[in-house]
C-alpha positions, -999 to 999 in steps of 0.1 A, spaced: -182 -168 107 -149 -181 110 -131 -216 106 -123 -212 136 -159 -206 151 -174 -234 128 -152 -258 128 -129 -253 156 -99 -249 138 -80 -222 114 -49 -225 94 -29 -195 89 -1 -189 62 26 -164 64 6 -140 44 -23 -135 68 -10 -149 100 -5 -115 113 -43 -111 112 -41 -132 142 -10 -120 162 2 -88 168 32 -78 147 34 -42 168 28 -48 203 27 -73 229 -5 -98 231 -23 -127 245 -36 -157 219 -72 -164 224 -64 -200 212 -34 -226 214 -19 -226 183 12 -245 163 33 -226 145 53 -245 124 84 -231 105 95 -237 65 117 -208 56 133 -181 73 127 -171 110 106 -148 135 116 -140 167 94 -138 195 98 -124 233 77 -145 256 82 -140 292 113 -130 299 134 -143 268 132 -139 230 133 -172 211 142 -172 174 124 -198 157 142 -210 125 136 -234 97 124 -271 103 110 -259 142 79 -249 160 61 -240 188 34 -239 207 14 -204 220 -6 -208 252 -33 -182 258 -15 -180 294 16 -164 275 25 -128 262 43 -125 235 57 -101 206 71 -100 179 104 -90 177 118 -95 141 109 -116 108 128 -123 80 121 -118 44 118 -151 36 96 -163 63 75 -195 55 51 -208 80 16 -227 89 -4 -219 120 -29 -245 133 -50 -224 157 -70 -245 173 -104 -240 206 -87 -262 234 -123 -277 236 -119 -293 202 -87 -313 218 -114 -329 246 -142 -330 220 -119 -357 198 -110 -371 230 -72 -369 220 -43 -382 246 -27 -349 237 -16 -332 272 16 -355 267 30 -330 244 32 -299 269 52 -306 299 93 -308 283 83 -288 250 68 -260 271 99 -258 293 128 -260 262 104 -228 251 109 -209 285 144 -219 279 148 -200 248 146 -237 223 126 -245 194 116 -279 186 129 -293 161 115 -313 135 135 -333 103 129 -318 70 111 -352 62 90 -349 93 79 -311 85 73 -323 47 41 -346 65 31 -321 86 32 -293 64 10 -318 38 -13 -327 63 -18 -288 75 -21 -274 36 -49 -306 34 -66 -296 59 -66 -256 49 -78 -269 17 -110 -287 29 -116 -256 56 -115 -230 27 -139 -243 -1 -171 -221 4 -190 -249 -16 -216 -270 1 -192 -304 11 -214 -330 32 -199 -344 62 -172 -311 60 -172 -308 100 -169 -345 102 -138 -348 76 -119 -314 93 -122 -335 124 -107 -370 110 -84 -342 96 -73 -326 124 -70 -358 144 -43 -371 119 -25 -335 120 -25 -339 162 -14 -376 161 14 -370 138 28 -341 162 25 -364 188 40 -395 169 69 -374 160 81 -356 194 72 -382 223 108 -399 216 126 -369 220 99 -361 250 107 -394 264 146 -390 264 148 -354 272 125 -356 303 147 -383 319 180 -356 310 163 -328 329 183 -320 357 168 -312 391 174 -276 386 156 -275 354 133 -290 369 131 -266 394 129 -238 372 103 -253 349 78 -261 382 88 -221 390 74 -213 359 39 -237 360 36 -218 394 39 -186 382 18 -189 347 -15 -201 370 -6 -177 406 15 -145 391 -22 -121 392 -22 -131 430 11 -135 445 36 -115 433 70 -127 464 98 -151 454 85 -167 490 48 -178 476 75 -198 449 95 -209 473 72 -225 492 55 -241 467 83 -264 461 95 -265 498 128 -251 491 140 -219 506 137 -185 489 176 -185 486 178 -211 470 149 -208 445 166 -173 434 199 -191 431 186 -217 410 163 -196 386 194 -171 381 220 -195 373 198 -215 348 174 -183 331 200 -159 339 176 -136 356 163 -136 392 131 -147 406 118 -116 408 130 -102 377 109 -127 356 81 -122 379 81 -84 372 85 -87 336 54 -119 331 32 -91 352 43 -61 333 38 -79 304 2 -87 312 -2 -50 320 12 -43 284 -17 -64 273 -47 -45 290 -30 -11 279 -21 -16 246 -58 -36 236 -87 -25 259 -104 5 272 -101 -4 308 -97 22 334 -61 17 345 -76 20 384 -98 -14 369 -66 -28 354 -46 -24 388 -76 -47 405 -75 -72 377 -36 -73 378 -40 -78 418 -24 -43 434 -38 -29 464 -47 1 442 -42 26 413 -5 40 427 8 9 439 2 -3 400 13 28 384 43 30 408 52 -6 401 48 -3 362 72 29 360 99 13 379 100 -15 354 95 4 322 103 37 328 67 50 320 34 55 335 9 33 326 -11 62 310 21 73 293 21 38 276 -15 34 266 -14 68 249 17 50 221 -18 28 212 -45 54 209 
Protein backbone atom coordinates (compact mmCIF):
# COMPACT_ATOMS: atom_id res chain seq x y z
CA UNK A 1 0.00 0.00 0.00
CA UNK A 2 1.03 3.33 -0.72
CA UNK A 3 1.65 6.64 1.40
CA UNK A 4 -0.51 7.83 -0.55
CA UNK A 5 -3.35 5.22 0.12
CA UNK A 6 -2.55 5.09 3.96
CA UNK A 7 -1.95 8.28 4.77
CA UNK A 8 -3.28 10.47 2.16
CA UNK A 9 -0.32 11.94 1.16
CA UNK A 10 3.13 11.12 -0.88
CA UNK A 11 6.21 13.10 -1.34
CA UNK A 12 8.11 12.60 -4.45
CA UNK A 13 11.85 13.67 -5.22
CA UNK A 14 13.32 14.17 -8.52
CA UNK A 15 14.55 10.72 -8.60
CA UNK A 16 11.29 8.93 -8.58
CA UNK A 17 8.81 11.53 -9.40
CA UNK A 18 8.45 10.26 -12.80
CA UNK A 19 6.87 7.17 -11.28
CA UNK A 20 3.97 9.41 -10.91
CA UNK A 21 3.88 11.53 -14.22
CA UNK A 22 4.45 10.68 -17.47
CA UNK A 23 7.86 11.77 -18.90
CA UNK A 24 6.71 10.35 -22.57
CA UNK A 25 3.31 11.13 -23.25
CA UNK A 26 0.59 13.34 -22.31
CA UNK A 27 -1.47 12.50 -18.89
CA UNK A 28 -4.11 13.24 -16.34
CA UNK A 29 -2.93 13.42 -12.35
CA UNK A 30 -5.14 11.18 -10.28
CA UNK A 31 -4.34 13.60 -7.35
CA UNK A 32 -3.55 17.57 -6.83
CA UNK A 33 -0.18 17.79 -6.33
CA UNK A 34 2.61 20.68 -5.53
CA UNK A 35 5.51 20.67 -7.30
CA UNK A 36 7.91 22.75 -5.85
CA UNK A 37 11.24 23.70 -7.72
CA UNK A 38 15.15 23.78 -6.17
CA UNK A 39 17.43 23.48 -9.12
CA UNK A 40 17.15 23.54 -12.66
CA UNK A 41 13.78 23.47 -14.68
CA UNK A 42 11.05 21.24 -16.43
CA UNK A 43 8.81 22.31 -18.83
CA UNK A 44 5.40 21.34 -19.03
CA UNK A 45 2.60 21.84 -21.90
CA UNK A 46 -0.82 22.16 -20.16
CA UNK A 47 -3.63 23.19 -22.17
CA UNK A 48 -2.65 25.18 -24.80
CA UNK A 49 0.83 26.62 -23.54
CA UNK A 50 4.10 25.28 -22.19
CA UNK A 51 5.20 26.79 -18.89
CA UNK A 52 8.82 26.38 -17.87
CA UNK A 53 9.10 26.21 -14.24
CA UNK A 54 12.53 27.36 -12.96
CA UNK A 55 14.28 27.57 -9.63
CA UNK A 56 12.53 29.12 -6.38
CA UNK A 57 8.73 28.33 -8.20
CA UNK A 58 5.91 25.94 -8.22
CA UNK A 59 2.78 24.86 -9.23
CA UNK A 60 -0.04 23.25 -8.80
CA UNK A 61 -1.51 20.00 -11.10
CA UNK A 62 -5.26 19.58 -11.09
CA UNK A 63 -6.58 16.13 -12.07
CA UNK A 64 -8.91 18.35 -14.53
CA UNK A 65 -5.52 19.17 -16.53
CA UNK A 66 -3.40 17.43 -19.23
CA UNK A 67 -0.14 17.80 -19.24
CA UNK A 68 3.40 16.59 -20.64
CA UNK A 69 6.47 16.92 -20.28
CA UNK A 70 8.31 18.74 -22.57
CA UNK A 71 11.97 19.04 -21.39
CA UNK A 72 14.10 18.73 -17.99
CA UNK A 73 17.25 19.86 -17.23
CA UNK A 74 20.19 18.04 -15.76
CA UNK A 75 20.17 19.61 -12.76
CA UNK A 76 16.67 19.42 -11.86
CA UNK A 77 15.81 19.51 -8.07
CA UNK A 78 12.31 19.23 -6.90
CA UNK A 79 9.68 17.94 -4.14
CA UNK A 80 6.15 16.78 -5.00
CA UNK A 81 3.37 16.87 -2.31
CA UNK A 82 0.76 14.64 -3.91
CA UNK A 83 -1.94 14.77 -1.98
CA UNK A 84 -6.27 12.88 -2.11
CA UNK A 85 -8.33 16.26 -2.29
CA UNK A 86 -10.37 14.53 0.51
CA UNK A 87 -7.56 14.79 2.95
CA UNK A 88 -7.85 18.88 2.32
CA UNK A 89 -11.76 18.58 3.74
CA UNK A 90 -10.83 15.79 6.19
CA UNK A 91 -8.26 18.56 8.10
CA UNK A 92 -10.89 20.97 7.45
CA UNK A 93 -8.32 23.44 5.87
CA UNK A 94 -9.43 27.14 4.52
CA UNK A 95 -7.37 26.09 1.53
CA UNK A 96 -9.64 26.80 -1.78
CA UNK A 97 -8.18 30.44 -1.29
CA UNK A 98 -5.06 29.42 -2.95
CA UNK A 99 -6.62 28.36 -6.43
CA UNK A 100 -8.50 31.12 -8.14
CA UNK A 101 -5.25 33.83 -9.29
CA UNK A 102 -2.41 31.05 -8.99
CA UNK A 103 -4.46 28.76 -11.36
CA UNK A 104 -4.93 31.58 -13.88
CA UNK A 105 -0.97 33.03 -13.85
CA UNK A 106 -0.54 29.02 -14.75
CA UNK A 107 -2.99 29.18 -17.86
CA UNK A 108 -0.98 32.29 -18.49
CA UNK A 109 2.12 30.58 -18.89
CA UNK A 110 3.66 31.93 -14.94
CA UNK A 111 5.11 30.17 -12.23
CA UNK A 112 4.85 31.22 -8.75
CA UNK A 113 7.30 32.34 -7.31
CA UNK A 114 8.61 31.83 -3.98
CA UNK A 115 11.95 33.64 -2.06
CA UNK A 116 14.88 31.38 -1.67
CA UNK A 117 14.15 31.77 2.19
CA UNK A 118 10.55 30.90 1.68
CA UNK A 119 11.37 27.61 -0.35
CA UNK A 120 14.22 26.79 2.34
CA UNK A 121 10.85 26.33 4.96
CA UNK A 122 8.91 24.68 2.61
CA UNK A 123 11.35 22.41 1.23
CA UNK A 124 12.26 21.53 5.31
CA UNK A 125 8.81 21.01 6.12
CA UNK A 126 8.24 18.67 2.86
CA UNK A 127 11.75 16.50 3.46
CA UNK A 128 10.13 16.29 7.33
CA UNK A 129 7.35 15.09 6.35
CA UNK A 130 8.88 12.39 3.73
CA UNK A 131 10.95 11.39 6.55
CA UNK A 132 8.10 10.43 8.99
CA UNK A 133 5.99 8.85 5.73
CA UNK A 134 9.02 6.54 4.84
CA UNK A 135 10.14 4.83 8.19
CA UNK A 136 8.60 1.19 7.75
CA UNK A 137 9.07 0.84 11.67
CA UNK A 138 5.98 0.64 13.83
CA UNK A 139 5.65 4.79 14.95
CA UNK A 140 2.40 5.27 17.22
CA UNK A 141 0.14 8.01 16.38
CA UNK A 142 2.19 8.02 12.58
CA UNK A 143 -1.30 8.92 10.78
CA UNK A 144 -1.96 11.48 13.46
CA UNK A 145 1.66 13.30 13.25
CA UNK A 146 1.59 13.11 8.96
CA UNK A 147 -1.56 14.98 9.54
CA UNK A 148 -0.33 17.86 12.10
CA UNK A 149 2.45 17.51 9.35
CA UNK A 150 0.75 18.14 6.48
CA UNK A 151 -1.37 20.80 7.99
CA UNK A 152 1.83 22.99 8.78
CA UNK A 153 3.18 22.18 4.99
CA UNK A 154 -0.58 23.58 3.66
CA UNK A 155 -0.60 26.57 6.07
CA UNK A 156 2.82 27.72 5.18
CA UNK A 157 1.81 27.71 1.29
CA UNK A 158 -1.00 29.51 2.22
CA UNK A 159 0.83 32.00 4.59
CA UNK A 160 3.26 32.67 1.93
CA UNK A 161 1.19 33.42 -1.37
CA UNK A 162 -2.17 35.13 -0.09
CA UNK A 163 -0.23 38.63 -0.15
CA UNK A 164 0.72 38.29 -3.53
CA UNK A 165 -2.96 36.58 -4.07
CA UNK A 166 -4.41 39.57 -2.51
CA UNK A 167 -2.60 42.25 -4.61
CA UNK A 168 -2.53 40.48 -7.87
CA UNK A 169 -6.34 39.72 -7.81
CA UNK A 170 -7.21 43.45 -7.42
CA UNK A 171 -4.48 44.02 -10.78
CA UNK A 172 -6.42 41.65 -12.90
CA UNK A 173 -7.82 43.39 -15.59
CA UNK A 174 -11.35 42.67 -16.90
CA UNK A 175 -10.01 40.90 -19.84
CA UNK A 176 -7.94 38.56 -17.76
CA UNK A 177 -10.66 38.18 -16.03
CA UNK A 178 -12.50 37.21 -18.84
CA UNK A 179 -10.16 34.79 -20.01
CA UNK A 180 -9.63 33.17 -16.70
CA UNK A 181 -13.80 32.60 -16.22
CA UNK A 182 -13.35 31.20 -20.11
CA UNK A 183 -11.08 28.86 -18.83
CA UNK A 184 -13.20 27.64 -15.36
CA UNK A 185 -15.98 27.21 -17.99
CA UNK A 186 -14.23 25.25 -20.20
CA UNK A 187 -12.19 22.83 -17.61
CA UNK A 188 -15.92 21.73 -15.96
CA UNK A 189 -18.26 21.90 -19.76
CA UNK A 190 -15.43 21.13 -22.66
CA UNK A 191 -16.73 16.99 -22.82
CA UNK A 192 -20.20 18.66 -23.49
CA UNK A 193 -20.09 21.75 -25.44
CA UNK A 194 -17.59 22.09 -27.72
CA UNK A 195 -19.04 26.22 -29.56
CA UNK A 196 -17.21 29.48 -28.68
CA UNK A 197 -21.28 30.45 -28.28
CA UNK A 198 -21.94 27.99 -25.04
CA UNK A 199 -18.67 30.42 -23.69
CA UNK A 200 -20.02 33.28 -24.72
CA UNK A 201 -23.03 33.02 -23.18
CA UNK A 202 -21.85 32.02 -20.07
CA UNK A 203 -20.45 35.35 -19.42
CA UNK A 204 -23.14 37.32 -21.37
CA UNK A 205 -20.79 38.77 -23.76
CA UNK A 206 -21.08 38.16 -27.48
CA UNK A 207 -19.10 35.38 -29.28
CA UNK A 208 -17.08 38.27 -31.05
CA UNK A 209 -16.05 39.58 -28.46
CA UNK A 210 -15.10 36.45 -26.30
CA UNK A 211 -12.80 35.35 -29.37
CA UNK A 212 -11.30 38.84 -29.38
CA UNK A 213 -10.53 38.88 -25.94
CA UNK A 214 -9.08 35.18 -25.54
CA UNK A 215 -6.81 35.95 -28.72
CA UNK A 216 -5.42 39.11 -27.76
CA UNK A 217 -4.54 37.96 -24.18
CA UNK A 218 -3.55 33.76 -24.87
CA UNK A 219 -2.71 34.47 -28.30
CA UNK A 220 -4.91 31.76 -29.62
CA UNK A 221 -8.63 31.75 -30.43
CA UNK A 222 -11.49 30.40 -28.61
CA UNK A 223 -11.73 27.62 -30.47
CA UNK A 224 -8.19 26.85 -30.91
CA UNK A 225 -7.77 26.24 -27.14
CA UNK A 226 -10.94 24.39 -27.11
CA UNK A 227 -9.73 21.93 -29.81
CA UNK A 228 -6.40 21.45 -28.33
CA UNK A 229 -7.93 20.91 -24.15
CA UNK A 230 -10.33 18.19 -26.09
CA UNK A 231 -7.62 16.65 -28.23
CA UNK A 232 -5.64 16.62 -25.40
CA UNK A 233 -8.11 14.53 -23.33
CA UNK A 234 -8.37 12.25 -26.39
CA UNK A 235 -4.44 11.87 -26.14
CA UNK A 236 -5.19 10.66 -22.65
CA UNK A 237 -7.67 7.77 -23.38
CA UNK A 238 -5.40 6.69 -26.46
CA UNK A 239 -2.14 6.75 -25.12
CA UNK A 240 -3.33 4.89 -21.38
CA UNK A 241 -6.42 2.72 -21.80
CA UNK A 242 -7.88 0.02 -23.88
CA UNK A 243 -10.97 1.71 -24.77
CA UNK A 244 -12.61 1.21 -27.99
CA UNK A 245 -12.03 4.41 -29.80
CA UNK A 246 -16.09 4.21 -30.84
CA UNK A 247 -16.38 4.28 -26.58
CA UNK A 248 -13.81 7.06 -26.37
CA UNK A 249 -15.86 9.27 -29.05
CA UNK A 250 -19.06 8.87 -26.46
CA UNK A 251 -17.02 9.64 -23.46
CA UNK A 252 -15.34 12.68 -25.25
CA UNK A 253 -19.13 13.71 -26.33
CA UNK A 254 -19.16 13.27 -30.46
CA UNK A 255 -22.17 12.25 -32.09
CA UNK A 256 -20.15 9.15 -33.19
CA UNK A 257 -16.98 7.22 -34.14
CA UNK A 258 -16.30 9.59 -37.57
CA UNK A 259 -17.25 12.74 -36.29
CA UNK A 260 -14.30 11.93 -33.50
CA UNK A 261 -11.88 10.44 -35.70
CA UNK A 262 -12.61 13.19 -38.30
CA UNK A 263 -12.22 15.86 -35.63
CA UNK A 264 -8.97 14.36 -34.10
CA UNK A 265 -7.12 14.17 -37.75
CA UNK A 266 -7.83 17.71 -38.53
CA UNK A 267 -6.12 18.74 -35.32
CA UNK A 268 -3.21 16.34 -35.31
CA UNK A 269 -2.72 15.09 -38.52
CA UNK A 270 -3.47 11.38 -37.49
CA UNK A 271 -6.17 9.10 -36.88
CA UNK A 272 -6.89 8.26 -33.67
CA UNK A 273 -5.92 4.61 -34.25
CA UNK A 274 -2.79 5.91 -35.98
CA UNK A 275 -1.91 7.47 -32.59
CA UNK A 276 -2.78 4.76 -30.20
CA UNK A 277 -0.63 2.35 -32.11
CA UNK A 278 2.85 4.98 -31.06
CA UNK A 279 1.71 3.40 -27.34
CA UNK A 280 1.23 -0.23 -27.97
Amino acid sequence: MTALEQFGVEIFTQHNIFERISADKPFRPENPSFIFIKSGSIKLRQHFNDLELQANTFMVTDPQTVYEVISVSDDFQSRMVSYKRAYITTLSLKFNRLITYRYFRQQMNIGVPLSTADLEVVWKSVNFLKYILDQETDMIYKKEIVEHLFSVFCYLIAGIISQEDNSAMSQMSRKEEIVFLFLNDLANHHLNNRSVEFYAERQSVTTRHLSSVVKSVTGKSASQIIASIVINEAKVYLNSSKMPISEISTVLGFSDQYSFSHFFKKHLGLSPSQYRQQFQ
